[in-house]
GUKE-877496 format. One record per residue (C-alpha): x, z, y. Coordinates in steps of 0.5 Angstrom, whole numbers, plus 500, padded with zeros to 3 digits. Each point is the difference from the previous one (the first is absolute). Layout:
<sites>
XZY...
</sites>
This chain:
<sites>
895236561505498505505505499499499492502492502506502503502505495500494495504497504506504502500501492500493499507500505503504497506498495497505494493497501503492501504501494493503496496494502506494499501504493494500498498492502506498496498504494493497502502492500504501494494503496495495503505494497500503493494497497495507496503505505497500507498506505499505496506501495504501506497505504500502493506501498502501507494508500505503497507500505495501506499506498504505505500495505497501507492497500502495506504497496498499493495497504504495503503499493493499497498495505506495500498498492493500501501495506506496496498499493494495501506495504504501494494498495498494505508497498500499493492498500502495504508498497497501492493501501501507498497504504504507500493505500493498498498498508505495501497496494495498506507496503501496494495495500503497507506503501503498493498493501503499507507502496499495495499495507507502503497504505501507497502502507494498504496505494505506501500500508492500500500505495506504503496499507492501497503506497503504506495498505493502495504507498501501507492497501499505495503507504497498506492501496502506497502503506494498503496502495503508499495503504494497497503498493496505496493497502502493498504502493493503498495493502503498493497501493499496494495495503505498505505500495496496495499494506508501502501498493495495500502496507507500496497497493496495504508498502499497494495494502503498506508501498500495494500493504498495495500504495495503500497501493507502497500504506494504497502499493507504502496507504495500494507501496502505506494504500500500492506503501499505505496503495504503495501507499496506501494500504500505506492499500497500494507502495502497495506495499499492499503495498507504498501496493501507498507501504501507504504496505493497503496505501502501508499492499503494503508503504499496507508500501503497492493496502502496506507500498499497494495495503504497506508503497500499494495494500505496505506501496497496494498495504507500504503500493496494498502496505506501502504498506499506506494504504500495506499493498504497505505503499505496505495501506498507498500503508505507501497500508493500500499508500499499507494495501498505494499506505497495506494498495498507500498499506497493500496503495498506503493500499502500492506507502495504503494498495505503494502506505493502500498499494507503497498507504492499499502500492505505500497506503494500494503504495501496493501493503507499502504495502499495494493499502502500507505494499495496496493500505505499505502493496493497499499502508505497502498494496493501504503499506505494498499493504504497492497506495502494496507501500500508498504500493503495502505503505496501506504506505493503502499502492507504502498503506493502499502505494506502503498503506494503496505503494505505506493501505497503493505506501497503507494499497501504494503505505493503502497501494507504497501503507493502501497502493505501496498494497505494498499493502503497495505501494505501506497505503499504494507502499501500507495507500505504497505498505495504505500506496507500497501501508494505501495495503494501498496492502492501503499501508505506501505496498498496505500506505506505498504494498500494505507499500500499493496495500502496506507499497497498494496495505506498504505499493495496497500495506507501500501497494496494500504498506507502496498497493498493503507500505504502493496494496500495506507501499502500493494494499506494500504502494493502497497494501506497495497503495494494499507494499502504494499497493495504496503500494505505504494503504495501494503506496502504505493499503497503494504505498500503506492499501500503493505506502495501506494501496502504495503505505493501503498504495505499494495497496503494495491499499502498508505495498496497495494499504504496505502496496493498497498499507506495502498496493493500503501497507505495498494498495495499507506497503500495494493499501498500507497507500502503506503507500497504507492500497503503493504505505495501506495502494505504496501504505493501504496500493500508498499501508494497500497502493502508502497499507494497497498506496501505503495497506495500496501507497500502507492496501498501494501493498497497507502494501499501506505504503505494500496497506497507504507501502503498508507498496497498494496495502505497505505499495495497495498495506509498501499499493495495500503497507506499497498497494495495504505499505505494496494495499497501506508497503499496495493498503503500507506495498496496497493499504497495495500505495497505504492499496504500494504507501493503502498498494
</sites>
């Protein structure tokens, strides 16, 4: 291993190999701002012109955008509440809100920091997991799905505030709509109104765009004025404390990296579902829960450091299975074997120092895309103080353009559109968005994995409870559902018999 690690290193000093990695970082943040594009369109349209090249180095050029692209999303979700891939919508909740407070660099630097410290947290597990990665990949069937998916609905109850029944009300509508289209169980299509664009059901990316771009444009345009309510006393320094936050709420950063790696080497899951758990366990831990959504910097931490440790951890399915972690990885499968690669445990043994390039970029570039972004965050930050009337159609096009590019559907465009139209009516209303998302997206997890756990007992419904991992994530559940009444309980001693109540 030692050897392989060195190997890494001398490609990662060489010119060719620092000129792949910068390359691919530049290419990974500008596609990460550009919000419906992400990782995966740029590895890619990226495929294609590695051919030919030497594997270190394509290596070096693949992880340098999977490093950069999540800190190119976190910008424009903090500066615009866009978030430029699906697992930065997660940061829209505070980062946004701190924006609007005049403190948009405090949001940047701890997302710029949390990013590059949990990816880092993130290679360092997949490092040390190599050796025994197949054995724990395998702990994972559709029982422990099934509890994952409820632990992220049960975010539901305790992300709300004193919203809690419009709360409820919102996921009931997010569920409902994670329903639509065919049914990979049973068969059938449902509730598609007869339109051949929803029989894949509900597009996550025009969604979430749609729902925080598009929604905060109309808001904007209704409003007037600028994005920073103070204008005037909006702070151009500040990225620095933003950096320095990362580590007073460190507890909150290696939460979320353990989370983002957790989550990410269980193929299916993905990063989208890793940011939000780490959000509501962020909340979990907070000493002010009360302030998430309101411009809390731990909200911006916690699924920052889970959205770039994800990629490690959706590393060792892919290396060692051929199995992708995620939508990313998918696409980055065929760039092993356009290199003659062929992902399982011989990778591992007859391609070491592949795969340790891979590693040493992917660290590489979470340290270079931060620097690049702590850079250029004075001048992004203006973005916040200037009139909306000047800022909004250049917001919608270009959101519009990115979710079209996707799949270069117009039923994307549409849908984005109706979903925009939607969360400004619960913004009108005081119907708070994370509940209809966090559903939204956990709700065809939860109901693919139930079914199939009981076809595998024969509809026992006991196999949710006699399995090790199963039964432990089922007892997190109800812990973190019973742990905000019980601080309350704390805070307030003489409603303790009532609490108990």
């Amino acid at each position: 291993m030692i050897e392989s690690i060195l190997s890494a290193l001398s490609v990662l000093f060489t010119p060719t190999g620092a000129l792949f990695l910068m390359l691919g970082v530049v290419v990974g943040l500008v596609f990460g701002v550009v919000p419906g594009i992400g990782g995966t369109t740029a590895i890619a349209l990226l495929m294609p012109l590695s051919f030919g090249m030497d594997p270190n180095n394509a290596m070096m050029l693949m992880g340098g955008v999977m490093g950069a692209v999540s800190v190119g999303g976190s910008l424009t979700s903090i500066l615009i509440n866009t978030p430029g891939g699906a697992p930065n919508a997660a940061t829209c909740f505070d980062g946004y809100p701190l924006a609007q407070q005049g403190k948009a660099g405090l949001a940047i630097g701890a997302a710029a920091a949390s990013s590059t410290l949990g990816g880092l947290i993130g290679v360092v597990v997949l490092v040390a997991v190599i050796p025994v990665m197949k054995s724990i990949v395998l702990l994972f069937g559709p029982p422990e799905f099934f509890m994952l998916a409820l632990m992220g609905l049960a975010a539901i109850a305790v992300s709300t505030g004193g919203q809690f029944l419009r709360g409820l009300i919102a996921g009931a509508i997010g569920l409902l709509l994670s329903f639509i289209g065919y049914n990979a169980v049973g068969g059938g299509v449902r509730f598609t109104l007869g339109s051949d664009y929803l029989w894949d059901g509900i597009p996550l990316v025009p969604a979430l765009t749609g729902m925080f771009a598009i929604t905060e444009m109309i808001a904007l345009s209704v409003s007037g004025g600028t994005i920073s309510k103070d204008a005037a006393g909006t702070r151009i320094a500040g990225v620095m404390e933003g950096v320095w936050a990362c580590f007073k709420y460190w507890k909150t950063l290696l939460q979320g990296s353990v989370i983002g790696t957790f989550i990410g080497a269980i193929p299916g899951l993905g990063g989208t579902v890793a940011s939000f758990l780490s959000y509501a366990a962020a909340m979990q831990i907070s000493k002010s829960p009360e302030t998430f959504g309101k411009g809390n910097v731990e909200g911006v931490i916690g699924p920052e450091a889970a959205n770039n440790s994800k990629d490690g951890g959706s590393l060792i399915p892919t290396l060692a299975f051929g199995i992708p972690g995620s939508a990313e990885m998918a696409v980055f499968l065929g760039v092993l074997v356009l290199h003659g690669l062929s992902p399982g445990p011989m990778l591992l043994i007859q391609h070491e120092g592949v795969v340790f390039s891979l590693i040493m970029a992917l660290s590489a570039s979470c340290i270079i895309a931060t620097v690049i972004t702590l850079i250029i965050a004075r001048w992004m930050i203006l973005i916040t103080i200037v009139d909306v009337h000047l800022l909004v159609p250049a917001v919608i096009a270009t959101s519009l353009v990115g979710v079209y590019a996707l799949q270069e559907n117009i039923g994307d465009v549409i849908l984005s559109v109706v979903f925009g139209v939607l969360g400004y009516l619960m913004i009108r209303f005081g119907f708070p968005r994370i509940t209809l998302v966090i559903a939204l997206i956990l709700g065809e997890l939860a109901e693919r994995s139930f079914h199939q756990s009981l076809n595998m007992a024969d509809g026992d419904w006991t196999i949710f409870f006699s399995r090790g991992i199963s039964l432990t994530l089922f007892v997190i559940m109800l812990a973190c559902l019973a742990y905000p009444a019980l601080r309350a309980a704390r805070r307030n001693p003489k409603r303790l018999p009532e609490a108990v109540k």
